[in-house]
Phi, psi and omega in degrees: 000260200202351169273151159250083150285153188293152176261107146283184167195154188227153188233129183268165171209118192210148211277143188306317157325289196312323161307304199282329165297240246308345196275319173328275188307326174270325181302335150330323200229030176020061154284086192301141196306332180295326195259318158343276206293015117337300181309300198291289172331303180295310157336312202261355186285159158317147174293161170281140184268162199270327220314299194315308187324159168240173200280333188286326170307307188296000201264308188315317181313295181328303176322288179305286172328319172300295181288339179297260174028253223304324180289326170260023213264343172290123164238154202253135178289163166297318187311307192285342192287301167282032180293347188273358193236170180248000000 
């Protein structure tokens, strides 16, 4: 995302369709897949609260939120998703 926190990381197991749309859907959005899926993740989290925030965090937040936005704003056919497949 857009902070420099230490990065953990963990491993999923999820069905290869589901990989290859999602992998399909970031190459769409000329993404790297970590970061795709980072994007969906943080979509599902609580909003942040603002009170705290000082105006330069809240402008940086704001600045991230925009462009994740503006990138997914795009919709994709069955064709692109599945183009690697028959």
């Amino acid at each position: 995302m857009g902070y420099n926190k230490p990065m953990a990381t963990a491993t999923i197991e999820i069905d290869e369709r589901v990989a290859a749309a999602l992998r399909a859907q970031a190459d769409a959005l000329r993404m790297p897949l970590t970061a795709f899926l980072e994007q969906i993740a943080a979509s599902a989290l609580p909003p942040v609260s603002t009170s705290s925030m000082t105006e330069e965090e809240w402008n940086r937040m704001f600045d991230e939120v925009s462009s994740d936005a503006s990138a997914s704003l795009s919709t994709f056919s069955r064709a692109e998703i599945y183009s690697d497949h028959d």
